[in-house]
C-alpha positions as CSV (number, residue, x, y, z in Angstrom):
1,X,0.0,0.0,0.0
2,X,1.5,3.4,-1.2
3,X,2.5,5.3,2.1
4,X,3.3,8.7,-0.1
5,X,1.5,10.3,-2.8
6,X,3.1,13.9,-4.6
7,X,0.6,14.2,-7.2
8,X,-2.8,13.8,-7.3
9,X,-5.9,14.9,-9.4
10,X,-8.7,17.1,-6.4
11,X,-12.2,17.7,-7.2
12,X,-13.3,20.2,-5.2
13,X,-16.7,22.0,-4.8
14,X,-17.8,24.5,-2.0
15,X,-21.0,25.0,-0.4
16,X,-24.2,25.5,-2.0
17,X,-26.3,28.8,-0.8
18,X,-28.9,28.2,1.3
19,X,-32.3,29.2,0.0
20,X,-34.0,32.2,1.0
21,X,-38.0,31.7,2.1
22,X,-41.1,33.2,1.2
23,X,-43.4,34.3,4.3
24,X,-45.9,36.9,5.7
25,X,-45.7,38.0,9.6
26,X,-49.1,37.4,11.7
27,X,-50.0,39.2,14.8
28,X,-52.9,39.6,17.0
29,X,-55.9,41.4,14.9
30,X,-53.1,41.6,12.1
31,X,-53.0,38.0,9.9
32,X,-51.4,39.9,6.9
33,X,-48.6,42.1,9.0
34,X,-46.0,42.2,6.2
35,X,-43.0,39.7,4.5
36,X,-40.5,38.5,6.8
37,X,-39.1,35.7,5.2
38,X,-35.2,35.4,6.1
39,X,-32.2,34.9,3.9
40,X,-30.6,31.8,3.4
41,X,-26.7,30.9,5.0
42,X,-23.6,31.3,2.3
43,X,-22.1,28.4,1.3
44,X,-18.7,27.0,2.9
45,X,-15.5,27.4,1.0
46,X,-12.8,24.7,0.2
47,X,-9.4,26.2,1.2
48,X,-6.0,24.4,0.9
49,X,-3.6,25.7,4.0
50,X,-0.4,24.6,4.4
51,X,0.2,22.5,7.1
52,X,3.8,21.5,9.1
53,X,2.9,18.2,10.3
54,X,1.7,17.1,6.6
55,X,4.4,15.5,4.3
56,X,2.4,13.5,1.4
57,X,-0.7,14.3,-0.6
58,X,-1.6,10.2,0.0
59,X,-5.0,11.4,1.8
60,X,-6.4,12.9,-1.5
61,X,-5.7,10.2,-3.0
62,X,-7.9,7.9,-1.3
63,X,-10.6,11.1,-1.4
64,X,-10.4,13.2,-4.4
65,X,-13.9,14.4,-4.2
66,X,-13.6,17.3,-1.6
67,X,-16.9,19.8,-0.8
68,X,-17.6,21.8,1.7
69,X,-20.8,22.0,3.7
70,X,-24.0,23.8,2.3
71,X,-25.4,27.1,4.0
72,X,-29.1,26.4,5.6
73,X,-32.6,27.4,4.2
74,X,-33.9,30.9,5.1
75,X,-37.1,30.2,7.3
76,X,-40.3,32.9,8.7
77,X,-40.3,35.1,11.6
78,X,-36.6,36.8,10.0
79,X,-34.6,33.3,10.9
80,X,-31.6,33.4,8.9
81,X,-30.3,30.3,7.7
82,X,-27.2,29.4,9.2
83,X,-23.5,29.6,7.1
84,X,-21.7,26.5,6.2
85,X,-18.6,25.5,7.5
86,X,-15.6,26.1,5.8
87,X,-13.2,23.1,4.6
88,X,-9.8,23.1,5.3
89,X,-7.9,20.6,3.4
90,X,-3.8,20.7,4.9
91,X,-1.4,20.1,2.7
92,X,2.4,20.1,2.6
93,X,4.7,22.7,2.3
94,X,6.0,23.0,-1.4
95,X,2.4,21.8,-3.0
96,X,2.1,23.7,-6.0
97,X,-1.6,24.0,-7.4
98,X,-3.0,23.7,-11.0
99,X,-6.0,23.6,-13.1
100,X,-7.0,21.1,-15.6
101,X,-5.1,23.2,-18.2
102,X,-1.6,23.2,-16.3
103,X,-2.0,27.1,-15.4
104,X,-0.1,27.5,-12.0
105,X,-2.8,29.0,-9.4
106,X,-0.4,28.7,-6.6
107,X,2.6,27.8,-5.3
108,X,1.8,27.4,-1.5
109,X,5.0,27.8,0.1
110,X,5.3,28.5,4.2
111,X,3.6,27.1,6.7
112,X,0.3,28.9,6.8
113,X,-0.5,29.6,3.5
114,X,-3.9,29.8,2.4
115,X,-5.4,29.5,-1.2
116,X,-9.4,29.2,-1.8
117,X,-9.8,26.5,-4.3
118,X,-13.3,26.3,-4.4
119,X,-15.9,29.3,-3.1
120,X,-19.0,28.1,-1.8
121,X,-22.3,30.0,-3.4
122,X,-24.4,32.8,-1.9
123,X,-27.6,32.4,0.0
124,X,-30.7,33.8,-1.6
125,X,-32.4,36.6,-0.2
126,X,-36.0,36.3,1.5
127,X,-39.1,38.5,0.5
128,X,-38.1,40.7,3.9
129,X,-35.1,41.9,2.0
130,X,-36.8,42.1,-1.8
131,X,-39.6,44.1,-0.5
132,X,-39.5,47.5,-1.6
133,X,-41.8,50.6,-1.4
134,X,-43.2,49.4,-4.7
135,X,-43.0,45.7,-3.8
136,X,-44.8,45.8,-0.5
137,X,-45.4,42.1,-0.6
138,X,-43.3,40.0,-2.7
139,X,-44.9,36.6,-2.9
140,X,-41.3,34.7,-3.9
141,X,-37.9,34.4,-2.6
142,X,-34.4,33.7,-4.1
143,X,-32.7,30.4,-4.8
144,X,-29.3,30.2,-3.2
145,X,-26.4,29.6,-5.7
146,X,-24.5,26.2,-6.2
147,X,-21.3,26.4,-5.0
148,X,-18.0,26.2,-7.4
149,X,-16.7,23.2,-8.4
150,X,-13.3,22.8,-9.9
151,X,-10.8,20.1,-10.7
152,X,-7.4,21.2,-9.4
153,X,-4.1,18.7,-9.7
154,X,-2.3,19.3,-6.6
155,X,1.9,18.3,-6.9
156,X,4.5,18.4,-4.2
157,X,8.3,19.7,-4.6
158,X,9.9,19.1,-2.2
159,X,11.2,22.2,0.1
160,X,14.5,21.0,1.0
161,X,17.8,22.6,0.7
162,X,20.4,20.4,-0.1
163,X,19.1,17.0,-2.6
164,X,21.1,13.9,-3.2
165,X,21.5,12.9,-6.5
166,X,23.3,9.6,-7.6
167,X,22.5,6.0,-8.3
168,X,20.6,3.7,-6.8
169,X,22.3,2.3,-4.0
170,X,24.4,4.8,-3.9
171,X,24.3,5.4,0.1
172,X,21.9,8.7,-0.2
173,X,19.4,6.8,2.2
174,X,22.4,6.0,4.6
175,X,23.7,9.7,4.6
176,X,20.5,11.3,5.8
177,X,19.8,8.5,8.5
178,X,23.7,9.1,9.3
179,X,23.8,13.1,9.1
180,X,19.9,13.9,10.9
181,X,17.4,12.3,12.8
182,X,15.2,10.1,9.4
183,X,15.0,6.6,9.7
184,X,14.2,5.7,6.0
185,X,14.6,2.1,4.5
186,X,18.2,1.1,3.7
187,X,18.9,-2.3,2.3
188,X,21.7,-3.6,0.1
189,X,19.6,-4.0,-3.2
190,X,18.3,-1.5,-5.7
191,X,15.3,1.2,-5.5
192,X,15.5,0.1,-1.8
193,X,13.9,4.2,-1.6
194,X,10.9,4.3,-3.3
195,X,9.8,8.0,-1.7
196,X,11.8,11.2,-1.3
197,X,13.4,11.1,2.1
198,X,13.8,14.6,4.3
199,X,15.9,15.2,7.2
200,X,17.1,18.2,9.1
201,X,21.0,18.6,10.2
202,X,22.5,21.0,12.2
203,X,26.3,21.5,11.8
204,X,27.2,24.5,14.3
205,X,25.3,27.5,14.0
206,X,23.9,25.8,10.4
207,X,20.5,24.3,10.4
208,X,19.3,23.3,6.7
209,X,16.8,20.4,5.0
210,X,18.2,17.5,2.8
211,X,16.4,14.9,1.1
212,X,17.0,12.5,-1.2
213,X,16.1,11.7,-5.0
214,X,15.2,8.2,-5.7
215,X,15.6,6.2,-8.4
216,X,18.3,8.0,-11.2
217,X,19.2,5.9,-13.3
218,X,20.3,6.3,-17.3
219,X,17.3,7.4,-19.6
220,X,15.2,9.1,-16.0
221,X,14.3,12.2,-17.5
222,X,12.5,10.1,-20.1
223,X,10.6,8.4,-17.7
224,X,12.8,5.0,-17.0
225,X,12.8,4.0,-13.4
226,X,11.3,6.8,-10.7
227,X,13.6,9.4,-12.1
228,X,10.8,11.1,-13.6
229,X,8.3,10.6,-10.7
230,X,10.8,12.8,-7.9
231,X,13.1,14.7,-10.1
232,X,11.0,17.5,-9.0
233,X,12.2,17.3,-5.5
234,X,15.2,18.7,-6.6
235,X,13.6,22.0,-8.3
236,X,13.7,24.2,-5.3
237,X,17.1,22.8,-3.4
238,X,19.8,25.4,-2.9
239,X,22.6,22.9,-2.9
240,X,22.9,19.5,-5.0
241,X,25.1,16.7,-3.6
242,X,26.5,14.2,-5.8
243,X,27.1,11.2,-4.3
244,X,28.9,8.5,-6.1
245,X,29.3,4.7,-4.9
246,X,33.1,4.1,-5.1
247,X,33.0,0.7,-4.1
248,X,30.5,-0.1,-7.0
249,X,30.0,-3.9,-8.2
250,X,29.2,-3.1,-11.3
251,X,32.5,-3.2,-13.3
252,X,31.1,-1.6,-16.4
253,X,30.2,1.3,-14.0
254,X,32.9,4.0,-12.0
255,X,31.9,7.2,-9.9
256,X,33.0,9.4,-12.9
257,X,30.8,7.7,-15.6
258,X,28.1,7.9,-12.7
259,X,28.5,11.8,-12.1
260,X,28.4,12.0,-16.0
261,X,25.3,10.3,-16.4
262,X,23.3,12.1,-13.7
263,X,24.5,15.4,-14.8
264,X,23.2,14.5,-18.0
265,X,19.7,13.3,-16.8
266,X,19.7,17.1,-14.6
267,X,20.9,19.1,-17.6
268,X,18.0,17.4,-19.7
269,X,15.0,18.1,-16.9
270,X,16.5,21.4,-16.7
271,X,15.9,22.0,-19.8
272,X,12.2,22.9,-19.4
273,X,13.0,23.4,-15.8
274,X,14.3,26.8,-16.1
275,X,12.0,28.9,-18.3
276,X,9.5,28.5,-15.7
277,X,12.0,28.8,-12.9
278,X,11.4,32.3,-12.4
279,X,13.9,34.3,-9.8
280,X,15.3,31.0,-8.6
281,X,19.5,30.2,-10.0
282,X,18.7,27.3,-13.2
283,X,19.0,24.2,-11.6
284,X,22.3,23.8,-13.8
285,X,24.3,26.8,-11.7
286,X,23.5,25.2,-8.5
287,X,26.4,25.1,-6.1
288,X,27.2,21.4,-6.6
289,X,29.8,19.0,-4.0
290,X,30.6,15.5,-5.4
291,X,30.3,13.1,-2.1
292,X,32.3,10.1,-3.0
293,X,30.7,7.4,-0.4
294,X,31.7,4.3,1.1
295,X,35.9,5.1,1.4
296,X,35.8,2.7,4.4
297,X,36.1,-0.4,2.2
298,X,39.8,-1.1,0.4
299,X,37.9,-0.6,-3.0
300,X,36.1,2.1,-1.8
301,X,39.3,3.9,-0.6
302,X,41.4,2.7,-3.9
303,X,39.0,3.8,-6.0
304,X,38.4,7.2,-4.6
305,X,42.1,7.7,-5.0
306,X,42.0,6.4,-8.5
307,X,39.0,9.1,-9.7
308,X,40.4,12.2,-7.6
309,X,42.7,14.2,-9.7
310,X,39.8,13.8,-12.9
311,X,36.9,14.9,-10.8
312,X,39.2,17.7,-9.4
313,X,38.9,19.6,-12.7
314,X,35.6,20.4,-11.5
315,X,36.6,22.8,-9.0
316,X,33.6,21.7,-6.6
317,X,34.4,20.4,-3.4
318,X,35.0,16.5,-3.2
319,X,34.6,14.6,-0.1
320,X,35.7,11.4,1.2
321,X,32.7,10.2,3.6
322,X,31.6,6.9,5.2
323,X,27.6,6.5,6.0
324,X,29.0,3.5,7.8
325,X,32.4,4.4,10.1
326,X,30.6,8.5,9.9
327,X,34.1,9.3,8.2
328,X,34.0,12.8,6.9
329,X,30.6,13.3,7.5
330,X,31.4,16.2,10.0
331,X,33.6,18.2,8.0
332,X,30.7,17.6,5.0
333,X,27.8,19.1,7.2
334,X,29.5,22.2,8.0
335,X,30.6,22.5,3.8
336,X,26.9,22.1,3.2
337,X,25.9,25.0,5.7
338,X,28.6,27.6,4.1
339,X,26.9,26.8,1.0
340,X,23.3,26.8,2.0
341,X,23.7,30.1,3.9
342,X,25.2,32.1,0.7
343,X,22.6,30.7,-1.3
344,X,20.2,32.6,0.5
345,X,21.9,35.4,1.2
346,X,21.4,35.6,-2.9
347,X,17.9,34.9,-2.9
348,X,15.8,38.2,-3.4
349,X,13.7,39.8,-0.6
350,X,10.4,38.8,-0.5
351,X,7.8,41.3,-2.3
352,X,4.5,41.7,-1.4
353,X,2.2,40.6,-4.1
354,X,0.6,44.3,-6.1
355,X,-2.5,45.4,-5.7
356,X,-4.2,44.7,-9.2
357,X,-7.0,47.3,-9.7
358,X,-9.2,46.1,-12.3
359,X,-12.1,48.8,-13.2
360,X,-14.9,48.5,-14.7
361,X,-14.8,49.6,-18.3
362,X,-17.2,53.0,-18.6
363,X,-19.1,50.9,-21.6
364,X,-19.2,47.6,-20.4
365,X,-22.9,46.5,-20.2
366,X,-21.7,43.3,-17.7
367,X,-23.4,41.0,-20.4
368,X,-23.2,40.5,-24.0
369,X,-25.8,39.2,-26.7
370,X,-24.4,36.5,-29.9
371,X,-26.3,35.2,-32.2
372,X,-26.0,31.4,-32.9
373,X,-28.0,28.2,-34.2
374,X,-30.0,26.5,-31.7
375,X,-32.3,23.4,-32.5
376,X,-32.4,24.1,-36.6
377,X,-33.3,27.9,-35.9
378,X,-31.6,31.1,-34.8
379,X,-31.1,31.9,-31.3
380,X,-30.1,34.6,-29.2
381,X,-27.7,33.6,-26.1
382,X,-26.7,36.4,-23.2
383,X,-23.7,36.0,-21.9
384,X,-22.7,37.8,-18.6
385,X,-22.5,37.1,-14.6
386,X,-25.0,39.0,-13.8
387,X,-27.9,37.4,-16.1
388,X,-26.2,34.1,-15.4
389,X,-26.1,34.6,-11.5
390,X,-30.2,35.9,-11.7
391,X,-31.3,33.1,-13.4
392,X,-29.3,30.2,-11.2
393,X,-31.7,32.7,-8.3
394,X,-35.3,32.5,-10.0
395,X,-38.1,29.7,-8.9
396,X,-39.1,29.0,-12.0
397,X,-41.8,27.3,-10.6
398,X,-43.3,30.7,-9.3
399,X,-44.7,33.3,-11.7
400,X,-43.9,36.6,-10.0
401,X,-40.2,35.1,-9.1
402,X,-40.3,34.6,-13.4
403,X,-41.4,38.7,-13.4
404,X,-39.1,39.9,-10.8
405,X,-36.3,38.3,-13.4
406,X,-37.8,39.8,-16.5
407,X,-37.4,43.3,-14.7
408,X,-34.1,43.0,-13.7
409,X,-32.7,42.0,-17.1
410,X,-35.2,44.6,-18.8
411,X,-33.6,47.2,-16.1
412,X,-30.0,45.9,-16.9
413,X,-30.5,46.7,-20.7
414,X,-31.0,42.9,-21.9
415,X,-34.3,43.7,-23.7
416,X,-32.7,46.3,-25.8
417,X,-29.8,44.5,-26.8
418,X,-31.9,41.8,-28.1
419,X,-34.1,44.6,-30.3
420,X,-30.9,45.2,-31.5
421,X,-29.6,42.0,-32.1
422,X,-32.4,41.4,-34.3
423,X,-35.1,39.1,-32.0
424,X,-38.8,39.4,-32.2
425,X,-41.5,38.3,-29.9
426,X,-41.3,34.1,-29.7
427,X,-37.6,34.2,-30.5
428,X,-35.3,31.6,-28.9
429,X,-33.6,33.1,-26.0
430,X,-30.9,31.3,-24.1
431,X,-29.1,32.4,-20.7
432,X,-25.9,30.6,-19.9
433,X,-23.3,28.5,-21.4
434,X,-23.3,25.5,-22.8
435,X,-26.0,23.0,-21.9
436,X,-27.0,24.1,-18.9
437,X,-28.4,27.6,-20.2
438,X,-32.2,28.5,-19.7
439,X,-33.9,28.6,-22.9
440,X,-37.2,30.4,-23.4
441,X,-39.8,31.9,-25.8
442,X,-38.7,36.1,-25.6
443,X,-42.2,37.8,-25.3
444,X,-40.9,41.5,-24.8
445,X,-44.3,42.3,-22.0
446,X,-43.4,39.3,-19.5
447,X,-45.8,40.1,-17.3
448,X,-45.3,37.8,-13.9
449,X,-47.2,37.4,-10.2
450,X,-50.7,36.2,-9.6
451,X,-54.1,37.6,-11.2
452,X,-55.1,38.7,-7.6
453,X,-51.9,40.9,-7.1
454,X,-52.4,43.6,-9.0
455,X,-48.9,45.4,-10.2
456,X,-46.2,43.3,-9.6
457,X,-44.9,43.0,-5.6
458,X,-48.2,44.4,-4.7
459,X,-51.0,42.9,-2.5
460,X,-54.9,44.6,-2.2
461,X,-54.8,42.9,1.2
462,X,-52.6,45.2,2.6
463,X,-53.8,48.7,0.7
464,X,-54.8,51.0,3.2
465,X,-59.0,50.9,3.5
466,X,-59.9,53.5,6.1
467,X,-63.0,55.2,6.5
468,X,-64.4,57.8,3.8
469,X,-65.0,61.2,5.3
470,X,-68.5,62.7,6.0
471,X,-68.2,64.8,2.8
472,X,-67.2,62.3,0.9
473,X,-70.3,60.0,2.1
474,X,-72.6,62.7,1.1
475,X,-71.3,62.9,-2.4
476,X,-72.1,59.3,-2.3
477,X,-75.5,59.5,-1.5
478,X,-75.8,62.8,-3.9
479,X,-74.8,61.1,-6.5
480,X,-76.9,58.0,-5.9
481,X,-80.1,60.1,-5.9
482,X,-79.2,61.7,-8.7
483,X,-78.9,58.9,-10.7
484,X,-82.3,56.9,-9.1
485,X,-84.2,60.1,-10.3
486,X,-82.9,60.0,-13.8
487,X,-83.8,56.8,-13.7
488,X,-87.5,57.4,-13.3
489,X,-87.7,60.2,-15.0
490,X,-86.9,57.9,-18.3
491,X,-89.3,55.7,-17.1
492,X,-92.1,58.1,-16.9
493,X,-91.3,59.4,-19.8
494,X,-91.6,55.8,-21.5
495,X,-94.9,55.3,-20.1
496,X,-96.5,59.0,-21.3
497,X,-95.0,58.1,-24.5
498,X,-97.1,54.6,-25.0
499,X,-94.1,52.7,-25.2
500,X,-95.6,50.6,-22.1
501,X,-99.5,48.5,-22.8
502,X,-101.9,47.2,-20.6
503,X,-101.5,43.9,-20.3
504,X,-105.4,43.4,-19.4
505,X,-106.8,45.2,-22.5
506,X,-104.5,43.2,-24.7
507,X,-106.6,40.0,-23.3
508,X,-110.3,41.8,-24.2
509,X,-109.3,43.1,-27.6
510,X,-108.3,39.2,-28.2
């Protein structure tokens, strides 16, 4: 079972918005004493924080759907819904974060480090907070918005400043255990390290990081053995240590074929490496000490003598050391410390990140209408967050939620855009990309809201019916009389006229 993971693929996706709730206050002699539906809670958001105590990405691998908790419905009597709780996911120092695309989001170095990979969605707002002086009573409420969902690939360099380099079975493993306090696996066969080991040594006043890069062999850079897999360990190291086996079995193999070989495997990662190494020295420049390991044995010891004088025309520091008998291992701590300490005594100062102001252009409408084929026929699609955001609001299920959304995107200019764009009443209409856009029949007079409302937000329950004044009660009754006298005058006059007959005299005359 894998015990350490530095690259995995995280779905993430934060809160949904709780939504907000439609509902009319009753008091004593009062059944109708205005809206006070409350707004539902925001959405929790997925953050990624840097944490000390974590070292692999293993725990995302097992889990790589992530989401945060969802905010809580809106209910009566002004009861917000409560906020979900954020998720924190840790992760370990040196994680560098990407989309789907490759784009670097972040490079989350320093214990502490934050970075919101997912924000969870808004709650809607009750009909306490849409009511208006023209919308007394709104009969509808908003939907709370679905929270973001992304796919992020999460990849761990290793923060360490010195990284061993060198063959398998080199004696890397047997260094660290032998120079700090790790304990990784050491065995006398091949790719006995299957993980990047770190340890911390402290050599006088010097305290520095070094870890180790498994598996280099010929052909790693192309992907042969692990090469490929932890050869970006080594992209943020200050120091790298070569460390050659000079009592190697292998007798096609010698610790200055092996230096040549990994230098070669480094100079081709490089390669890519530094375009996108930014301030950091290319990986090429490093300060570099050649370690040759395992001088205790008589070959060991032979051989190192043998290999001096050619890997002297380096002009890096070579070292005699012993994993084993800890021979030069001292005096190699204490090289490793002068070298870490002017390396970053060269590093830049650390820059706050700008303040980017991004203004709103003086034209910019905040949504845009194209023109495209939908089903066989010509359709109109708006494009914008704000439409986009409305509709993901609106009940669709309640009429005056359906007008409150055509006088938003009337008020926000959509209607005239589509006049422009060439759209007629019954026209295809879409809001939203891709599949997952509204699509409606345009009629230009949306009218929303139940028959018994009136104008739109309004209620006759709660119009003001007080009592008419004396005078106007005798205008009333003025105007009553005036119109039962006309009445009988026309019917008088009907009668005089012959237009009525006796219905008696009809019978006799019969």
């Amino acid at each position: 079972m894998a015990t350490f993971v530095d690259r995995v693929q995280l779905q993430v996706a934060g809160g949904s918005g709780g939504n907000g709730t439609a509902s009319i206050r009753r008091e004593k002699f009062k059944p109708l004493a205005g809206p006070d539906g409350a707004n539902g809670g925001r959405g929790g958001d997925v953050i990624l924080e840097v944490d000390g105590s974590t070292t692999t990405l293993l725990a995302y691998h097992h889990k790589p759907h992530q989401k945060a908790t969802s905010g809580g419905f809106g209910k009566g009597d002004l009861r917000h819904g409560a906020g979900g709780e954020d998720l924190v996911l840790p992760v370990p120092d040196g994680t560098v974060v990407t989309d789907e695309d490759g784009t670097v989001l972040i490079d989350m170095v320093g214990i502490g480090t934050r970075f919101v990979a997912a924000r969870g969605g808004s709650g809607g707002l009750g009909n306490a907070a849409l009511a208006t002086a023209q919308r007394v009573a709104p009969g509808f409420a908003l939907l709370g918005e679905p929270g973001q969902e992304r796919t992020l690939v999460l990849e761990l360099k290793t923060v360490a400043d010195v990284a061993l380099v060198g063959y398998p079975s080199a004696g890397k493993s047997s260094l660290i255990a032998a120079m700090s306090a790790a304990r990784p696996k050491i065995a006398d066969y091949p790719f006995t390290t299957l993980v990047p080991n770190l340890g911390v040594v402290e050599a006088g006043e010097h305290r520095y990081t070094i870890a180790d890069v498994p598996g280099l062999i010929p052909g790693a850079s192309q992907g042969k053995g692990l090469g490929l897999d932890f050869l970006r360990h080594i992209e943020r190291c200050h120091v790298i240590v070569h460390v050659l086996d000079a009592a190697a079995l292998e007798s096609d193999r010698d610790p200055v074929g092996d230096l040549a070989t990994i230098e070669h495997e480094l100079a081709t990662y490089a390669a890519s490496l530094d375009e996108e190494a930014g301030s950091r020295v290319p990986l090429m420049e490093r300060p570099t000490v050649v370690v040759l390991n395992k001088t205790d044995l008589p070959d060991g010891a032979d051989m190192a003598d043998m290999v001096r004088a050619q890997l002297g025309e380096r002009e890096v520091p070579i070292l005699d050391v012993s994993a084993v008998s800890r021979k030069g291992l001292r005096e190699l701590s204490f090289v490793l410390g002068d070298l870490v300490e002017k390396a970053r005594a060269q590093l830049p100062e650390p820059e706050a990140a700008p303040i980017v102001l991004t203004p709103r252009a003086v034209d910019d409408k905040g949504f845009a209408v194209v023109t495209e084929q939908y089903d066989g026929h010509t359709a109109f699609r708006i494009k914008g967050d704000k439409p986009e955001r409305w509709v993901r609001q609106t009940d669709f299920t309640n009429d005056e939620a359906v007008g409150y959304l055509a006088d938003r995107l009337a008020k926000l200019g959509v209607e005239d855009q589509l006049y422009a764009a060439g759209a007629v009443a019954g026209s295809t209409v879409l809001i939203g990309p891709g599949e997952d856009a509204v699509v409606f029949d345009w009629e230009p007079t949306m009218v929303g809201g139940a028959e018994m409302l009136g104008r739109r937000g309004t209620d006759e329950r709660f119009e003001d019916h007080s009592r008419p004044t004396r005078e106007a009660k005798r205008e009333l009754q003025r105007t009553r009389t005036e119109a039962r006298m006309q009445r009988i005058s026309a019917m008088e006059e009907e009668r005089r006229a012959g237009h009525w007959a006796d219905p008696a005299s009809e019978d006799e005359a019969r």
